[in-house]
N, C-alpha and C positions, 0 to 999 in steps of 0.2 A: 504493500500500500504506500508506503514512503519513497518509492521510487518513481509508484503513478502520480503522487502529490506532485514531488519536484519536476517531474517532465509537463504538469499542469500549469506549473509557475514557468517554466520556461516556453508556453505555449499560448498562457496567454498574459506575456509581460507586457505592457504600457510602450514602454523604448527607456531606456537610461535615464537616471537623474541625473543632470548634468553630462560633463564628458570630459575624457581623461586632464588637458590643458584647466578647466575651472577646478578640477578637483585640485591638482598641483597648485593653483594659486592661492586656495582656500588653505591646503596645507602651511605657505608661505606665513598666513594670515594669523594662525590658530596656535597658541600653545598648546601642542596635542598631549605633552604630558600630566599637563595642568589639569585640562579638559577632563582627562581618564580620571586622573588623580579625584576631583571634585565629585563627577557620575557616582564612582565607585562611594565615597562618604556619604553621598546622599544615600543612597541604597544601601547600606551598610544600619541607616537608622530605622529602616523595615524591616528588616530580615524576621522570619519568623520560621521553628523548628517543627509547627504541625500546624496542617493546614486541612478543614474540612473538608469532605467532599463535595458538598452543594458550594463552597467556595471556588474548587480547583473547577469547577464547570464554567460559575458566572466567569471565573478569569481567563479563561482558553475563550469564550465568547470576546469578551471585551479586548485580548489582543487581536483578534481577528480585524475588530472595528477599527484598529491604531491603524492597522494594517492598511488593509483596506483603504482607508481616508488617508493615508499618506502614499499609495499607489494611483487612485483617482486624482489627487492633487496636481500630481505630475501628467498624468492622463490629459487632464485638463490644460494645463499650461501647454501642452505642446499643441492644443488646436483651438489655441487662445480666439483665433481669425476669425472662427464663428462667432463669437461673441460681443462683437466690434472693438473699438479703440482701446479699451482697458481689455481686452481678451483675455490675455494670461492671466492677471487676476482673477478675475471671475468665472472662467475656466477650471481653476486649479479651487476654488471654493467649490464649486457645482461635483468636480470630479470626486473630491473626498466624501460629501454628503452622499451621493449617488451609490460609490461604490460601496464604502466605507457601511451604508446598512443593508448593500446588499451579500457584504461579507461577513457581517452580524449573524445576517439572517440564517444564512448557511450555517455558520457554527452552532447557532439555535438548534437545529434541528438534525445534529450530528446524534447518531445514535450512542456513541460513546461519552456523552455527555451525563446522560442518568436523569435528564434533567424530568422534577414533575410533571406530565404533563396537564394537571390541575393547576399546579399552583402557576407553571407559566399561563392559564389561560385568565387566573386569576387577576394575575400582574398585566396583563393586556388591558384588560376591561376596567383597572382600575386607575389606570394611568392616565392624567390627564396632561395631553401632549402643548399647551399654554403654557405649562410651568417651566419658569426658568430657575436654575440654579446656582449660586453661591460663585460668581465670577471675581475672589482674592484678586488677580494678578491684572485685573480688565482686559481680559487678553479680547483683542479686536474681534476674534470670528465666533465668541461664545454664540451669537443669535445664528448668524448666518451659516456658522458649519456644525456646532452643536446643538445645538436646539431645533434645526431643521433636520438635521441625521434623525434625533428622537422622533419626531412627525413621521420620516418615511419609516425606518423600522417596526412602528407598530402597525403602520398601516400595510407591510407586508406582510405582518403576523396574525395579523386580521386578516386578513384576503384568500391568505393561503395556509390558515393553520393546519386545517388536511392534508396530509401527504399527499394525498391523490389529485389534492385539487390544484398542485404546485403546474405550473407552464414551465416546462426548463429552457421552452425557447421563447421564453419572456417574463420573467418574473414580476415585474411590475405592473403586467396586463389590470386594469382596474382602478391601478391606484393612479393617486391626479400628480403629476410632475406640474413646473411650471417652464415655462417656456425655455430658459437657459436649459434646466435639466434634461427636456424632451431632447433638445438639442445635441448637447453631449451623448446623453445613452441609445439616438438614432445611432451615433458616429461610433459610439463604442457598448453596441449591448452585445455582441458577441465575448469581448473581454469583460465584460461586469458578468454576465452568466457563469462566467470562468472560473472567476475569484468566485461565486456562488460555491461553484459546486466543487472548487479547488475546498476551501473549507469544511463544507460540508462531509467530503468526504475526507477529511484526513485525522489521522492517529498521534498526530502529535501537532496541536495548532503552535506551540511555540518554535518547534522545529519548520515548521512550513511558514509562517514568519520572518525565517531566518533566512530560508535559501530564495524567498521574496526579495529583500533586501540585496544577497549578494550578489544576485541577478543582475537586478535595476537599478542600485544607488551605484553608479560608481565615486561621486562625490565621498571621500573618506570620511570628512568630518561629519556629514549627515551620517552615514553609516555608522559612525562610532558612536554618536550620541540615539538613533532608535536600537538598537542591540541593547544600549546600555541600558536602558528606558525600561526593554521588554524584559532583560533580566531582572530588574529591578521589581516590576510590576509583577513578576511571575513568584518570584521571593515574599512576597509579601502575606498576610493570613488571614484579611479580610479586605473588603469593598471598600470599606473607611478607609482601611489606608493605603490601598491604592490610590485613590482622590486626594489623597493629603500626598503621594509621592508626586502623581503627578503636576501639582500644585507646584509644590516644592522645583520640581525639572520648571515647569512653564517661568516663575519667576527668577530660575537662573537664566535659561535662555534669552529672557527679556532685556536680563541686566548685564548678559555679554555681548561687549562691543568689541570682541573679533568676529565672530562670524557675519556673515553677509547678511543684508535682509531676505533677499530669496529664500536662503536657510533659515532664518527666522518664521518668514512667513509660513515656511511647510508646516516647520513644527508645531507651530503655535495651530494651524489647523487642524493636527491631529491630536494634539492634546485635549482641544475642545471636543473635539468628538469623544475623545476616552474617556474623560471627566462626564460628558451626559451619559453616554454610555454606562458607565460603571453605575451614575445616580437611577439612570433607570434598571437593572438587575440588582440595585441593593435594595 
């Protein structure tokens, strides 16, 4: 199964984040020592020696969605055109949301998960998708890439709680995109189905995360900092503190002025999504 996972990631990858010349310059930019050095002490104040099972579920769910929302991000950015004058921008928001809960969704519904399936139907119908959550850091895409991730995830959990009733050649048949989104997932629903069912079916969502990554980032510094992220997030022994680590990363991010804003912005996208993410399966 770990082998059909990785040949899934490499089938249906986005294209590169970045390219070999920006990663080198980023390197020039970044104290990489430092960087490691910093990740690893954040992560060092989560660590936890047992972890429940209903937790090791909700947290293979919620890396999916990091995932995910930082593979769309780049999705988006590179067919910024459709999107007119701000493109990339707005491209690489739409792409994180987009994919980002249709890579949720997958995890969801992984058999290997255990997950109830009362008490997720429970958490569906109790969820009201208006509520926004505790933005510490103001990180700019809380609304626009977390809080709209939360809207399409439930609204795929609703549509298609049925196994049966799932479309694998369109999962989002039903539910309303808005215009940007429609946009995107015309141009790329073959690659969101992907990561669908890249997810869905895999045996170790943190490992397939990983060869996600070594795929598509070749930017280093971005790469060192989501690895360090997902180790960190995978460490940890509840949802609370997961939302407190990733807090914790968004306000170092914010407050490093080596890396680029590009890098900035990805991350900061994806942390939004993880952060609702996790508030909604906690």
């Amino acid at each position: 199964m770990k082998k059909l996972v990785f040949g899934l990631v490499a089938t249906v990858m986005f294209g590169c984040i970045g390219n070999a010349q920006e990663g080198k310059e980023n390197d020039k930019r970044v104290n990489v020592e430092k960087l490691t050095n910093d990740l690893l002490d954040i992560n060092k104040g989560y660590v936890q020696d047992y972890q429940k099972r209903s937790f090791k579920s909700w947290c293979q769910i919620g890396v999916a969605d990091v995932g995910g929302a930082w593979a769309g991000c780049w999705a988006g950015g590179k067919i910024g055109s459709l999107f007119g004058p701000q493109g990339a921008a707005i491209g690489s928001g739409v792409g994180a949301v987009v994919v980002g809960a249709a890579a949720s969704y997958g995890a969801s519904r992984m058999a290997s998960t255990g997950l109830n399936p009362k008490l997720l139907d429970e958490r569906i119908l109790s969820y009201d998708s208006s509520i926004t959550f505790s933005n510490p850091n103001q990180n700019p895409f809380d609304i626009s890439c977390g809080k709209r991730h939360n809207e399409l995830l439930v609204s795929l959990l609703k549509n298609n709680n049925a196994e049966e009733s799932t479309d694998l050649n369109n999962i989002y048949i039903n539910i309303k995109l808005n215009d940007n989104e429609i946009l995107f997932y015309k141009e790329k629903i073959d690659a969101t189905i992907g990561f669908y069912s890249m997810f869905k079916n895999s045996d170790d969502i943190v490992e397939t995360f990983k060869n996600l990554i070594d795929i598509n980032v070749t930017d280093s510094i971005l790469h060192k900092i989501m690895n360090n992220y997902i180790d960190g997030v995978h460490a940890t022994g509840n949802l609370d503190d997961a939302i407190k680590l990733t807090n914790e990363y968004e306000a170092y991010i914010i407050l490093n002025e080596e890396i680029s804003e590009e890098q900035r912005a990805t991350l900061l996208m994806g942390f939004s999504v993880a952060r609702y993410s996790f508030n909604f399966w906690n």
